[in-house]
mmCIF file of the N, C-alpha and C atoms, coordinates in Angstrom:
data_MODEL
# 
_entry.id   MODEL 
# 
loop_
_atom_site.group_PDB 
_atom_site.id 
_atom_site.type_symbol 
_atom_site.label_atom_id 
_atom_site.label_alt_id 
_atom_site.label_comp_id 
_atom_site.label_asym_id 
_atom_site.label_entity_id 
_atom_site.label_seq_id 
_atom_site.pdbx_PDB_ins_code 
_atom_site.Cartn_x 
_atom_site.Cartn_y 
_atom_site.Cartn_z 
_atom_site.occupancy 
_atom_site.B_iso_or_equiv 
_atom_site.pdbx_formal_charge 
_atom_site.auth_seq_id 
_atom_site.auth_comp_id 
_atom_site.auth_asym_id 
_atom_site.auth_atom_id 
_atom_site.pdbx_PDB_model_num 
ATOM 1   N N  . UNK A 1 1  ? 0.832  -1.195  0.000   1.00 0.00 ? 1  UNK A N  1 
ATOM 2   C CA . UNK A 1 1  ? 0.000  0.000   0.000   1.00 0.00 ? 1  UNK A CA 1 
ATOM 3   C C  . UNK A 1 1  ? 0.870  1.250   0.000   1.00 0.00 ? 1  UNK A C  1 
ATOM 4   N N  . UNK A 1 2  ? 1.837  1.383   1.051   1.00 0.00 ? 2  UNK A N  1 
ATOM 5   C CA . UNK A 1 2  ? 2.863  2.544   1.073   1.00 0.00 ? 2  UNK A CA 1 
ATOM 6   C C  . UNK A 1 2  ? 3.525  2.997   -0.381  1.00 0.00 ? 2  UNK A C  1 
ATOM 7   N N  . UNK A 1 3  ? 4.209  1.386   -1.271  1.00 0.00 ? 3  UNK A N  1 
ATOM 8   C CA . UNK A 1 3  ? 4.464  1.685   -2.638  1.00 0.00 ? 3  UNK A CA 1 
ATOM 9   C C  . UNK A 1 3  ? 3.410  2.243   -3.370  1.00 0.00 ? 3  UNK A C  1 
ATOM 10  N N  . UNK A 1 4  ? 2.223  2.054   -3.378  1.00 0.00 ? 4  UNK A N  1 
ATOM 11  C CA . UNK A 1 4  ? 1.089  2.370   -4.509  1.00 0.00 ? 4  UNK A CA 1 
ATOM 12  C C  . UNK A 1 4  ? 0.909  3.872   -4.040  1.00 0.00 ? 4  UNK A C  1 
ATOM 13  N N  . UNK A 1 5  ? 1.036  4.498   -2.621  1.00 0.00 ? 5  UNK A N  1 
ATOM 14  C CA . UNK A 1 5  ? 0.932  5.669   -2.535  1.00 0.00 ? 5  UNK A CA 1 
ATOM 15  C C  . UNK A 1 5  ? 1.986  6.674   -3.067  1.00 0.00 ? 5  UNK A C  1 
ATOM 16  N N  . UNK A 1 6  ? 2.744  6.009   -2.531  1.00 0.00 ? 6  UNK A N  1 
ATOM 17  C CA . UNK A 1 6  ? 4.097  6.417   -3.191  1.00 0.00 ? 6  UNK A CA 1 
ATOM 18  C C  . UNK A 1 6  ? 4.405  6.691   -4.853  1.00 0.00 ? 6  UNK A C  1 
ATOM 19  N N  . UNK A 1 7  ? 3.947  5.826   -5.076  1.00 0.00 ? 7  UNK A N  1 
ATOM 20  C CA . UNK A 1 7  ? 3.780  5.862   -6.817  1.00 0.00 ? 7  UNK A CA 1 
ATOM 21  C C  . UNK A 1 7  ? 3.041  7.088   -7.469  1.00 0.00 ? 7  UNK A C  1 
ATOM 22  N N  . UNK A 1 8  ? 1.815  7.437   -6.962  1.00 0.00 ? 8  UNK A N  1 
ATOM 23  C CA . UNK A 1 8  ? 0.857  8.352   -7.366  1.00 0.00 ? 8  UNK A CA 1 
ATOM 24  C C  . UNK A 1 8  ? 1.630  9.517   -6.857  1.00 0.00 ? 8  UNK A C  1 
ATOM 25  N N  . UNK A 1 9  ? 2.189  9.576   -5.442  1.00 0.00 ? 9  UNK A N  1 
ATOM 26  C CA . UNK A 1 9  ? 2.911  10.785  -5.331  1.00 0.00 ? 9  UNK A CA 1 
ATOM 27  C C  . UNK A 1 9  ? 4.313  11.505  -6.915  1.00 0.00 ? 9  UNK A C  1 
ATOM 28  N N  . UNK A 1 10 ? 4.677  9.998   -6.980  1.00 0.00 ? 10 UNK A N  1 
ATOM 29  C CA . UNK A 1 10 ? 5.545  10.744  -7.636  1.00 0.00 ? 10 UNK A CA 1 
ATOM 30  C C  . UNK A 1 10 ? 5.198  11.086  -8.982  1.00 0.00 ? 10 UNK A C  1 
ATOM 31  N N  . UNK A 1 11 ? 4.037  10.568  -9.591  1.00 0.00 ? 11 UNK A N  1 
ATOM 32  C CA . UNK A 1 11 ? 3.442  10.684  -10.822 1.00 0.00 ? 11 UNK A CA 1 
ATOM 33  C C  . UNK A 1 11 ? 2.789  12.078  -11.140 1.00 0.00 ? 11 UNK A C  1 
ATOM 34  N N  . UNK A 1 12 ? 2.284  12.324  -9.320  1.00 0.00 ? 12 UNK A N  1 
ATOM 35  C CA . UNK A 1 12 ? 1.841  13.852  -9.785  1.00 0.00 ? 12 UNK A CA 1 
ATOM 36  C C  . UNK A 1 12 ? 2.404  14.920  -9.296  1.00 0.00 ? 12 UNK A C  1 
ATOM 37  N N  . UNK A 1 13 ? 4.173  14.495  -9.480  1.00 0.00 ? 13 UNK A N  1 
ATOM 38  C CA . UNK A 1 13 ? 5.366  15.704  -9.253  1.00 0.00 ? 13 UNK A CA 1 
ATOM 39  C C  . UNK A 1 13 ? 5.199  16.297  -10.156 1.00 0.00 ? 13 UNK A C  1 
ATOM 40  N N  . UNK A 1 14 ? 5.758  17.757  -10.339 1.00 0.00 ? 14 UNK A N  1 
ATOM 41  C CA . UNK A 1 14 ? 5.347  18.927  -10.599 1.00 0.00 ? 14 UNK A CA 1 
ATOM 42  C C  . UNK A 1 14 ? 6.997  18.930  -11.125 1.00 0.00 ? 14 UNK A C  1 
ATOM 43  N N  . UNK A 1 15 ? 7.573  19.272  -10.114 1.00 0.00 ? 15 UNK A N  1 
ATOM 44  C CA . UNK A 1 15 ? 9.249  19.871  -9.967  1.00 0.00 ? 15 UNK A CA 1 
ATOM 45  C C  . UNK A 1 15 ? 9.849  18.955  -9.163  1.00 0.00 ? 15 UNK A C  1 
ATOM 46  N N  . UNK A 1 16 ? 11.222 19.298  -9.466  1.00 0.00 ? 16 UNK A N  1 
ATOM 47  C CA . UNK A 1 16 ? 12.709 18.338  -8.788  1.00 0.00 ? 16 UNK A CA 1 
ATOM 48  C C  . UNK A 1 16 ? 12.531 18.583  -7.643  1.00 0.00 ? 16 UNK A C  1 
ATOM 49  N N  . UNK A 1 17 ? 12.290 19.400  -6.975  1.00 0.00 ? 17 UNK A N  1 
ATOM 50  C CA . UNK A 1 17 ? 12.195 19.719  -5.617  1.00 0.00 ? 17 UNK A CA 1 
ATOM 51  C C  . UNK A 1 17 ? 11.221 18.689  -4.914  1.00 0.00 ? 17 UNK A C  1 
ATOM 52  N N  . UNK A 1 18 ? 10.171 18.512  -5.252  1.00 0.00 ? 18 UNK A N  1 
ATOM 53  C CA . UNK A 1 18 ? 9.287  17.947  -4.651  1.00 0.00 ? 18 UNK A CA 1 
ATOM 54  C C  . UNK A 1 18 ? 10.104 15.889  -5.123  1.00 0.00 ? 18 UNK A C  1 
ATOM 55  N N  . UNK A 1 19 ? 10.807 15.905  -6.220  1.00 0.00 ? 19 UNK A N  1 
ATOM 56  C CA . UNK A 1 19 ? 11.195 14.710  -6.329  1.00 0.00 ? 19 UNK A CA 1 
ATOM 57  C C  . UNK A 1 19 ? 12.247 14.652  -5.219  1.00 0.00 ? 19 UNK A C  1 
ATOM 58  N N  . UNK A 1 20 ? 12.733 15.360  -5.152  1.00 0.00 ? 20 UNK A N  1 
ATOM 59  C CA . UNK A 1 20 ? 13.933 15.539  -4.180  1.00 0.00 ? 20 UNK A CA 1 
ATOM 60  C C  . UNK A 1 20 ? 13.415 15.188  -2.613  1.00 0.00 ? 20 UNK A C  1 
ATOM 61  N N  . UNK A 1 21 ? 12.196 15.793  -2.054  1.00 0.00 ? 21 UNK A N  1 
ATOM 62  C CA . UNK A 1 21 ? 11.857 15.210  -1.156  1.00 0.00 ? 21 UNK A CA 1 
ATOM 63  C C  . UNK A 1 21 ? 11.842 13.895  -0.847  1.00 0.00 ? 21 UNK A C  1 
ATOM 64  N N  . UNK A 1 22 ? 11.143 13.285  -2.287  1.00 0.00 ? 22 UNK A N  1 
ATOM 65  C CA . UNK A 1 22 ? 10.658 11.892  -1.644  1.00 0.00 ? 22 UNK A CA 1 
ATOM 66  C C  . UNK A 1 22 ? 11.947 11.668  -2.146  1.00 0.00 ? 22 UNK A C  1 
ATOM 67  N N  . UNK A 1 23 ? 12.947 11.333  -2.509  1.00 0.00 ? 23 UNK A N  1 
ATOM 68  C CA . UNK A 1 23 ? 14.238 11.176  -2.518  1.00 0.00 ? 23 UNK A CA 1 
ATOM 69  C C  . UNK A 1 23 ? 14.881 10.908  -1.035  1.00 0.00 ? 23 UNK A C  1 
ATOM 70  N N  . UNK A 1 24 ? 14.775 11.832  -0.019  1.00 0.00 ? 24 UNK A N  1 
ATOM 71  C CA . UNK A 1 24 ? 15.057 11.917  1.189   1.00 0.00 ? 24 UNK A CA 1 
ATOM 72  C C  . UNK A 1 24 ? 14.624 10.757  1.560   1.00 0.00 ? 24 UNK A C  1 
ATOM 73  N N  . UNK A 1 25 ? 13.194 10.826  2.103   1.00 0.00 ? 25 UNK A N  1 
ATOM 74  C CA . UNK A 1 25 ? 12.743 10.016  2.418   1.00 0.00 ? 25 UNK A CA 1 
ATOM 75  C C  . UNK A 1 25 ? 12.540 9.044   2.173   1.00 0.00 ? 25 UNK A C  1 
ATOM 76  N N  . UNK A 1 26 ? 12.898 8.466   0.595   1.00 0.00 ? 26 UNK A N  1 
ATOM 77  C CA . UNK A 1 26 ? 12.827 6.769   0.401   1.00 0.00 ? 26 UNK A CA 1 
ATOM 78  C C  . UNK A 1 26 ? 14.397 6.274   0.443   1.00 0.00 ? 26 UNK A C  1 
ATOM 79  N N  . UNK A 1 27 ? 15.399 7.199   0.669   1.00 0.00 ? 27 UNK A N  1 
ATOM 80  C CA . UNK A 1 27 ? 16.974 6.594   1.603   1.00 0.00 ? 27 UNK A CA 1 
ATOM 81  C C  . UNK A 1 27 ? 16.742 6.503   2.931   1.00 0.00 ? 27 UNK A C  1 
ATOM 82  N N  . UNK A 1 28 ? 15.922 7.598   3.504   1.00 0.00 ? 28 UNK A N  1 
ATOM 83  C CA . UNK A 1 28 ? 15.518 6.687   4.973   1.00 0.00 ? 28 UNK A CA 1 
ATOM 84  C C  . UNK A 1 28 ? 15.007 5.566   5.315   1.00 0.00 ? 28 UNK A C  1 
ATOM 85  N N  . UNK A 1 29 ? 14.309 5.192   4.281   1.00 0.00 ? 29 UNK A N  1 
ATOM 86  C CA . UNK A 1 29 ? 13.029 4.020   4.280   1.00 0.00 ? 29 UNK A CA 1 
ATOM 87  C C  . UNK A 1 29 ? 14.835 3.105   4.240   1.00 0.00 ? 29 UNK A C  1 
ATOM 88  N N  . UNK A 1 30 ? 15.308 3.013   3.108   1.00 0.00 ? 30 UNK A N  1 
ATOM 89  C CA . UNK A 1 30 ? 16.082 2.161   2.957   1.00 0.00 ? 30 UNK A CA 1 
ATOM 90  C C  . UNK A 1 30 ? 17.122 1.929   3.967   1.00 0.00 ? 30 UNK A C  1 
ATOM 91  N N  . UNK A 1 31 ? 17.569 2.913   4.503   1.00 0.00 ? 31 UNK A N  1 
ATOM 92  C CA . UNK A 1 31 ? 18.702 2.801   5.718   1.00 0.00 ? 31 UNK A CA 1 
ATOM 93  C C  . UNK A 1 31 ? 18.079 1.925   6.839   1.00 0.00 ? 31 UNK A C  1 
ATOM 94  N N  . UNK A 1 32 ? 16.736 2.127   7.436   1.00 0.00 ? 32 UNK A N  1 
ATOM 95  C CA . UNK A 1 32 ? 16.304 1.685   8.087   1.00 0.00 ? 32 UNK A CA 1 
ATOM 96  C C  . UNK A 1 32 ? 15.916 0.316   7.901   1.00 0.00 ? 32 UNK A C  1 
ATOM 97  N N  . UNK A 1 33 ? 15.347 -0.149  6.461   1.00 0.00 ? 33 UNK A N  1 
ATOM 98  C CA . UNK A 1 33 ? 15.551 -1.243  6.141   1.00 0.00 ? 33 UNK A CA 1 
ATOM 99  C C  . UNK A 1 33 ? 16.547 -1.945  6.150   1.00 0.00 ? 33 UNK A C  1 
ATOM 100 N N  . UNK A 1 34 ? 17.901 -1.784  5.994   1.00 0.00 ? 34 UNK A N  1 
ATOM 101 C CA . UNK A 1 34 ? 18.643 -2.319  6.143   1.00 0.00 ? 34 UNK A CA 1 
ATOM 102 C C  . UNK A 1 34 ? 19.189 -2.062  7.666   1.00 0.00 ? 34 UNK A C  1 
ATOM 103 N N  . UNK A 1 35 ? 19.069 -1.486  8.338   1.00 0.00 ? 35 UNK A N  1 
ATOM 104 C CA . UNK A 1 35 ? 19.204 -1.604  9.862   1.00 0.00 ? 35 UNK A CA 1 
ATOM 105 C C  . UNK A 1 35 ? 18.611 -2.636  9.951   1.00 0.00 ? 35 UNK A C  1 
ATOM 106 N N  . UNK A 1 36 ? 17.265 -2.705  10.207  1.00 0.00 ? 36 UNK A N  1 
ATOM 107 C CA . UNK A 1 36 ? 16.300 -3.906  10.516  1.00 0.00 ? 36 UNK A CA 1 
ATOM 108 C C  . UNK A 1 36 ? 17.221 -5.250  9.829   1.00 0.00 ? 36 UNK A C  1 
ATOM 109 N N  . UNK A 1 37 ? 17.294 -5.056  8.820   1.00 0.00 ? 37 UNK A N  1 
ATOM 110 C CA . UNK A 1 37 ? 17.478 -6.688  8.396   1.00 0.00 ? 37 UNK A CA 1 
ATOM 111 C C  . UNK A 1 37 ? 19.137 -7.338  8.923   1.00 0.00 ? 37 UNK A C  1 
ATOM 112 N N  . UNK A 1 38 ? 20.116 -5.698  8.934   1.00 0.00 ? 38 UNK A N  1 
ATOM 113 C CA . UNK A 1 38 ? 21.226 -6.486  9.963   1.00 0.00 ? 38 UNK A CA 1 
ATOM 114 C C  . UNK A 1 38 ? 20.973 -6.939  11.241  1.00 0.00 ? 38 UNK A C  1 
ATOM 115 N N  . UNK A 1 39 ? 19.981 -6.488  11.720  1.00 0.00 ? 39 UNK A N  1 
ATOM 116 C CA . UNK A 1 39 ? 19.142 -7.248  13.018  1.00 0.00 ? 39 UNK A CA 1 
ATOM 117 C C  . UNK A 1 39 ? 18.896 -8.589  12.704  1.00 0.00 ? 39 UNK A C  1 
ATOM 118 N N  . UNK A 1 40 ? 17.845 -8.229  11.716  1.00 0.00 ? 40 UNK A N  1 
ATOM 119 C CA . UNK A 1 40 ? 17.482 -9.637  11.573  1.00 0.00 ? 40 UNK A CA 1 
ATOM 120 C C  . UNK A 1 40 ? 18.732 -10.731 11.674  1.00 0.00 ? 40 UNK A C  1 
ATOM 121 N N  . UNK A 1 41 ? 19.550 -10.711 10.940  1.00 0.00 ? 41 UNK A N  1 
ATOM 122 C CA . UNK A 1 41 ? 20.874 -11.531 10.788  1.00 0.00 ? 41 UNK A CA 1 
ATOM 123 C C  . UNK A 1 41 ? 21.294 -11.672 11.732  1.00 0.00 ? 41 UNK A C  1 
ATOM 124 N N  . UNK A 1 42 ? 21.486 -10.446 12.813  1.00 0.00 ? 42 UNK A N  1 
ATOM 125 C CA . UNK A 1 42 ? 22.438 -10.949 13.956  1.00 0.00 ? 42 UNK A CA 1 
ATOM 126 C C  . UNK A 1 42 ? 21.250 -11.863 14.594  1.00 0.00 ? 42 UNK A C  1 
ATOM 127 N N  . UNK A 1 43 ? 20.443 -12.156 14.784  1.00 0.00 ? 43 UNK A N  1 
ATOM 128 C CA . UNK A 1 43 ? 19.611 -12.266 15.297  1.00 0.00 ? 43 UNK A CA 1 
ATOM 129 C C  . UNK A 1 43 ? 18.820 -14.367 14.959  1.00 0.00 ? 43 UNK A C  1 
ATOM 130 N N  . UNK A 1 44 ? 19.259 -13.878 14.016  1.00 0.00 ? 44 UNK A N  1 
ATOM 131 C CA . UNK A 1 44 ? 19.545 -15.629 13.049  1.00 0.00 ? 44 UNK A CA 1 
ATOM 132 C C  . UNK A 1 44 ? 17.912 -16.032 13.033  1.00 0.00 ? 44 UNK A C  1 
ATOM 133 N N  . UNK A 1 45 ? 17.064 -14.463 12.599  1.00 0.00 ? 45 UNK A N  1 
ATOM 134 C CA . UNK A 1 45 ? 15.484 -14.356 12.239  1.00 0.00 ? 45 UNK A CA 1 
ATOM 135 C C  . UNK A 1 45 ? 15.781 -14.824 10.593  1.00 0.00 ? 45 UNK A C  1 
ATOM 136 N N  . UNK A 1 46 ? 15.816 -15.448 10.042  1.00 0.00 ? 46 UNK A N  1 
ATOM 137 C CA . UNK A 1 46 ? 15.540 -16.049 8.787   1.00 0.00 ? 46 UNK A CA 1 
ATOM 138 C C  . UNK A 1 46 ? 14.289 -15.466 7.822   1.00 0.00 ? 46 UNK A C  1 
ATOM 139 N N  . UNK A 1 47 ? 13.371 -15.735 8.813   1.00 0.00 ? 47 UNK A N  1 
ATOM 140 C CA . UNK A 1 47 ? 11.835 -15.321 8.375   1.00 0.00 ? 47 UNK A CA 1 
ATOM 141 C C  . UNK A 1 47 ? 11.379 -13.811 8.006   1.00 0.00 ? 47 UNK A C  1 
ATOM 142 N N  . UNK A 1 48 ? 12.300 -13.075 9.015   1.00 0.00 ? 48 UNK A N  1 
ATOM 143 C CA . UNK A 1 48 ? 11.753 -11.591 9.447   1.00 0.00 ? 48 UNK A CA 1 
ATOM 144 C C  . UNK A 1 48 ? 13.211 -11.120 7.894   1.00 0.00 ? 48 UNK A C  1 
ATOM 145 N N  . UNK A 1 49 ? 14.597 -12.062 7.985   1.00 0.00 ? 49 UNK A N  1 
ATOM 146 C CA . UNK A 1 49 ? 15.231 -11.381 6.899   1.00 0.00 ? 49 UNK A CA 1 
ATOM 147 C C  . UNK A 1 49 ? 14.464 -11.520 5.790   1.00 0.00 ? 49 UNK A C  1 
ATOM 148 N N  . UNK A 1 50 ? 13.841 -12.689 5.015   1.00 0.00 ? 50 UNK A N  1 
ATOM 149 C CA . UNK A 1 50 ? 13.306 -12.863 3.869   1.00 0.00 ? 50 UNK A CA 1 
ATOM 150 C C  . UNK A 1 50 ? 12.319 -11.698 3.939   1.00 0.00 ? 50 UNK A C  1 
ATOM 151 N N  . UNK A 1 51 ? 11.755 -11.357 4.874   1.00 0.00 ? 51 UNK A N  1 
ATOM 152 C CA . UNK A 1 51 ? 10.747 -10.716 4.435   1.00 0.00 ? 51 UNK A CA 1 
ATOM 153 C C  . UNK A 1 51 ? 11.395 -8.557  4.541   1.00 0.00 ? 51 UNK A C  1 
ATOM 154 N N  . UNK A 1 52 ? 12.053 -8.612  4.991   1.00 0.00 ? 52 UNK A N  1 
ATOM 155 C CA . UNK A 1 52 ? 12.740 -7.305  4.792   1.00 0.00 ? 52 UNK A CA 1 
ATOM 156 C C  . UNK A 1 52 ? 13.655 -7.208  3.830   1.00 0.00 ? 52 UNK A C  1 
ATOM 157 N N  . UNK A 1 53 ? 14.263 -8.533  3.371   1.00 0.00 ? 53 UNK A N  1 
ATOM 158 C CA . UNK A 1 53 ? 14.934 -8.123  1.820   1.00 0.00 ? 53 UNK A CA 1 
ATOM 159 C C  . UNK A 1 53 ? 14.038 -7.820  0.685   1.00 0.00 ? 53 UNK A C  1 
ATOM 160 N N  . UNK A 1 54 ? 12.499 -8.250  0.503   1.00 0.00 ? 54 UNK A N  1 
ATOM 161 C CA . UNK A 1 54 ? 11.654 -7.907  -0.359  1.00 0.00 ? 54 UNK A CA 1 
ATOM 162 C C  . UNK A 1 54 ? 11.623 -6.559  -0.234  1.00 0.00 ? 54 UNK A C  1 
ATOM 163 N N  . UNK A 1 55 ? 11.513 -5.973  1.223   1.00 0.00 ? 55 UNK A N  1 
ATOM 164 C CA . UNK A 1 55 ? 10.992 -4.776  1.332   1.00 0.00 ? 55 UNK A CA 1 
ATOM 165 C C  . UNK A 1 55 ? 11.681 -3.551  0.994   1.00 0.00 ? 55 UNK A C  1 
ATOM 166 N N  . UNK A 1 56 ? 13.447 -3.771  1.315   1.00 0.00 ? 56 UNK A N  1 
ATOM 167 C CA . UNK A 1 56 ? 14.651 -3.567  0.455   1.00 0.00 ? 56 UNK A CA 1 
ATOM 168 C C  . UNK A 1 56 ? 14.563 -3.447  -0.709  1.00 0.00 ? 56 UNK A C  1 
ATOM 169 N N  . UNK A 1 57 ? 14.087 -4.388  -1.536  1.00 0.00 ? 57 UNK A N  1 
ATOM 170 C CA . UNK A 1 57 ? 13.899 -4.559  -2.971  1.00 0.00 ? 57 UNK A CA 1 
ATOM 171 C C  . UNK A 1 57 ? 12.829 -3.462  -3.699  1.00 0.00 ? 57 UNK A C  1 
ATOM 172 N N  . UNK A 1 58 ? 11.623 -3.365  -2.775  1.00 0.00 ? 58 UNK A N  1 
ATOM 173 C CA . UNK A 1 58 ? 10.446 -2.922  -3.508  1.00 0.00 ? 58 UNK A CA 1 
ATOM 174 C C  . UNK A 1 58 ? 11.694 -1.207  -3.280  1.00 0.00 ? 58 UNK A C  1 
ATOM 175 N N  . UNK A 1 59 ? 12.006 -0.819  -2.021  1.00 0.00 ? 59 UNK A N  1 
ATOM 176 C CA . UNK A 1 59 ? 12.789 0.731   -1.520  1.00 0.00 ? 59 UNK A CA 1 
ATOM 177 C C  . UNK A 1 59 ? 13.702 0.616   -2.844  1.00 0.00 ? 59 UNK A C  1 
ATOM 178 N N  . UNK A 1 60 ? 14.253 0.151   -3.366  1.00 0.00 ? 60 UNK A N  1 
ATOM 179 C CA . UNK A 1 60 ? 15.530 -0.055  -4.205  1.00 0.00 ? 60 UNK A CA 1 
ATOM 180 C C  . UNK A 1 60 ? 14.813 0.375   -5.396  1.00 0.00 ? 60 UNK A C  1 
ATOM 181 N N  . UNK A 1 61 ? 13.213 -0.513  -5.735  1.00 0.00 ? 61 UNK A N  1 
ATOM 182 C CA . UNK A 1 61 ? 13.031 0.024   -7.205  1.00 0.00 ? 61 UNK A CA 1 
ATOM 183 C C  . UNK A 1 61 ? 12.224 1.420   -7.327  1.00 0.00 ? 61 UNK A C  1 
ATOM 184 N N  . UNK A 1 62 ? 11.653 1.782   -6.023  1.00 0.00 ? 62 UNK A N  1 
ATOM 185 C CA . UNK A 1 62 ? 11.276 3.210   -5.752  1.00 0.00 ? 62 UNK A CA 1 
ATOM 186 C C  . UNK A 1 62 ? 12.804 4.036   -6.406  1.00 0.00 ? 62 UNK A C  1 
ATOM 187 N N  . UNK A 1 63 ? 14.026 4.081   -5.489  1.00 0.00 ? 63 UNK A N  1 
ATOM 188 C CA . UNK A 1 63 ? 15.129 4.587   -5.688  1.00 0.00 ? 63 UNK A CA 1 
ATOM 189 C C  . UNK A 1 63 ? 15.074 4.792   -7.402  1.00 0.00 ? 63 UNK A C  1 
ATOM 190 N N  . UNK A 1 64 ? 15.288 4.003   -7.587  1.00 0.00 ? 64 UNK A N  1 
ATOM 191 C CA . UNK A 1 64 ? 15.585 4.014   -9.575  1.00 0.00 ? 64 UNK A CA 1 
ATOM 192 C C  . UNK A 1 64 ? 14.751 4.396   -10.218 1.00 0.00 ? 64 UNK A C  1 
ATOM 193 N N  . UNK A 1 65 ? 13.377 4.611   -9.565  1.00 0.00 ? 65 UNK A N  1 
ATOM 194 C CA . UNK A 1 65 ? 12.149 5.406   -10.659 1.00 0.00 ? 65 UNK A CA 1 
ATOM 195 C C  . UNK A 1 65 ? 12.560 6.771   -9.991  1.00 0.00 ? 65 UNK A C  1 
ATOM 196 N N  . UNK A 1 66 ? 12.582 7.596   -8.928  1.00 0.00 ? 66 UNK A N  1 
ATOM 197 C CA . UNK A 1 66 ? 13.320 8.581   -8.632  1.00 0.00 ? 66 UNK A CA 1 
ATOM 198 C C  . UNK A 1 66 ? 13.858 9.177   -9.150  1.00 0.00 ? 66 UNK A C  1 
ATOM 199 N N  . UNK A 1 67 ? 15.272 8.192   -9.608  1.00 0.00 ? 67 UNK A N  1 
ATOM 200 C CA . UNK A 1 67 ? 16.618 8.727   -10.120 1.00 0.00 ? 67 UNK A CA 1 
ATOM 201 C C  . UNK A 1 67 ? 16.141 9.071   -11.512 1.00 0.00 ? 67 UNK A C  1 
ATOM 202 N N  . UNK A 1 68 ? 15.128 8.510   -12.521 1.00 0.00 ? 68 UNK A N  1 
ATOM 203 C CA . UNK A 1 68 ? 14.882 8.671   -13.556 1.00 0.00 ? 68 UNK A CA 1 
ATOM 204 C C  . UNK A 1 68 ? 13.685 9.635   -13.496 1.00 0.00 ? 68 UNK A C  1 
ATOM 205 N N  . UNK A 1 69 ? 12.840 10.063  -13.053 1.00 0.00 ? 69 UNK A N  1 
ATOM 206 C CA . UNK A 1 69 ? 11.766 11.005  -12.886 1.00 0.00 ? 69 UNK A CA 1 
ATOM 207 C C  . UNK A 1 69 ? 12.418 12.197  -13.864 1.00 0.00 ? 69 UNK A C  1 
ATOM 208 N N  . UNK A 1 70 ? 11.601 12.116  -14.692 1.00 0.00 ? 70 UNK A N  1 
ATOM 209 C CA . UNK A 1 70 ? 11.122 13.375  -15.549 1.00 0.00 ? 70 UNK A CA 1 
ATOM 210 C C  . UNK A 1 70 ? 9.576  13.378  -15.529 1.00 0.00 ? 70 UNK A C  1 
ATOM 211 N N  . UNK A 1 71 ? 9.308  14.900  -15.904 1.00 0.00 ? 71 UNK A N  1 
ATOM 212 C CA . UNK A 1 71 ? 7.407  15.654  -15.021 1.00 0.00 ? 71 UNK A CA 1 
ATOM 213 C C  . UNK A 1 71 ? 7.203  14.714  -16.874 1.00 0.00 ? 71 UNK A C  1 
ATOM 214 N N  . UNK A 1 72 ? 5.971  14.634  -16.506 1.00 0.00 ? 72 UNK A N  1 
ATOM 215 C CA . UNK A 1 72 ? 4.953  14.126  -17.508 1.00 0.00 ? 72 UNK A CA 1 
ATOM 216 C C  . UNK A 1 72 ? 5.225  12.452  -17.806 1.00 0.00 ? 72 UNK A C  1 
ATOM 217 N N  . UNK A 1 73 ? 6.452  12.399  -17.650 1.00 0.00 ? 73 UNK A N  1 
ATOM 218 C CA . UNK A 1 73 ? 6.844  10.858  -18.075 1.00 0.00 ? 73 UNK A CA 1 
ATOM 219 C C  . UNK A 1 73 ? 5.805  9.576   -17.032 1.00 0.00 ? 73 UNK A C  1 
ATOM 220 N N  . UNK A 1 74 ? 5.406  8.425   -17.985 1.00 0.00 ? 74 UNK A N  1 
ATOM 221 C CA . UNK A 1 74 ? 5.073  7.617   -16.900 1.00 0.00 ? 74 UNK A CA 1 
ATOM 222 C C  . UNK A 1 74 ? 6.086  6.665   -15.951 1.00 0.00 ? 74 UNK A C  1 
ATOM 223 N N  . UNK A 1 75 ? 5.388  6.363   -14.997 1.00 0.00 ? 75 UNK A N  1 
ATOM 224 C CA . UNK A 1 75 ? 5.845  6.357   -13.411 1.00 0.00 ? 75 UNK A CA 1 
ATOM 225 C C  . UNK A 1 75 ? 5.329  4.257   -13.906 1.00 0.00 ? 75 UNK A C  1 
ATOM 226 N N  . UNK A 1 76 ? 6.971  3.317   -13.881 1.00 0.00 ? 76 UNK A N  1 
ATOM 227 C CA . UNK A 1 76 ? 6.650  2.006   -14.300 1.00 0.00 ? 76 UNK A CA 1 
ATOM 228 C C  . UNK A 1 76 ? 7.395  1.652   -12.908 1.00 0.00 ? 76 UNK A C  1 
ATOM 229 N N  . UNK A 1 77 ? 6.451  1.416   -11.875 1.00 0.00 ? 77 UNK A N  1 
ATOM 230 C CA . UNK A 1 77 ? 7.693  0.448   -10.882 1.00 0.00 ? 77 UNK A CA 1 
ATOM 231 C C  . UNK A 1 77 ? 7.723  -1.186  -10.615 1.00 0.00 ? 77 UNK A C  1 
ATOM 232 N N  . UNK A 1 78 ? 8.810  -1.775  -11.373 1.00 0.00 ? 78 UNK A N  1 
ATOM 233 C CA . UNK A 1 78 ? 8.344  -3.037  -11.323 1.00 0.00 ? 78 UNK A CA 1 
ATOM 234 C C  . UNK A 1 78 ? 9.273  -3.999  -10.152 1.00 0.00 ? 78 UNK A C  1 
ATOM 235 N N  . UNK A 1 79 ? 8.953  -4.900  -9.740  1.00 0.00 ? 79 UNK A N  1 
ATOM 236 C CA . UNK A 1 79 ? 9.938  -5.602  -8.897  1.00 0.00 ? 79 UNK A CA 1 
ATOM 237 C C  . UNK A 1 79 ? 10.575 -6.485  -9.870  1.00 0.00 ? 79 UNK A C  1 
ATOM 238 N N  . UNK A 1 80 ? 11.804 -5.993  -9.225  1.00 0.00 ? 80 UNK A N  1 
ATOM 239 C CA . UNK A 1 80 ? 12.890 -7.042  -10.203 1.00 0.00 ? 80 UNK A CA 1 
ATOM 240 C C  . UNK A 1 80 ? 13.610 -7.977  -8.404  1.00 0.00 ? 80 UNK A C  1 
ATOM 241 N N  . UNK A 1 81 ? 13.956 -9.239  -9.717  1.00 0.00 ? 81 UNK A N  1 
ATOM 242 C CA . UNK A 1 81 ? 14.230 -10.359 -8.892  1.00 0.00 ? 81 UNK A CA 1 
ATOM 243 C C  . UNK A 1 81 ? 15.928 -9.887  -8.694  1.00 0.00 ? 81 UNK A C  1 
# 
């Protein structure tokens, strides 16, 4: 749900600035994701890592529609394996 909101946000960016925000904020998403999942590891949670490397993954392909954002262009975020 957070990605699908996320998506529409960035579809109806205007300016770099406002991309730039969620920029900020989807390296936090990711730092923190990866905090969590070196937890997970030390932690020898298996279950809780599998499921925060997806979540890594989905933050990662946010990152790369970001980095490519131009205004009018469409907004494709797909999960790659």
């Amino acid at each position: 749900m957070e990605v699908l909101e996320l998506r529409e946000r960035i579809e109806e960016a205007s300016t770099e600035e406002e991309v730039e925000r969620m920029r900020a904020e989807n390296d936090a998403r990711i730092a923190e994701c990866v905090r969590a999942l070196e937890e997970a590891f030390r932690e020898d949670d298996l279950r809780a890592a599998k499921r925060l490397a997806v979540r890594l993954r989905y933050w990662v392909n946010v990152e790369d529609v970001l980095r490519e954002w131009e205004k009018g262009k469409p907004v494709v975020l797909e999960h790659k394996e």
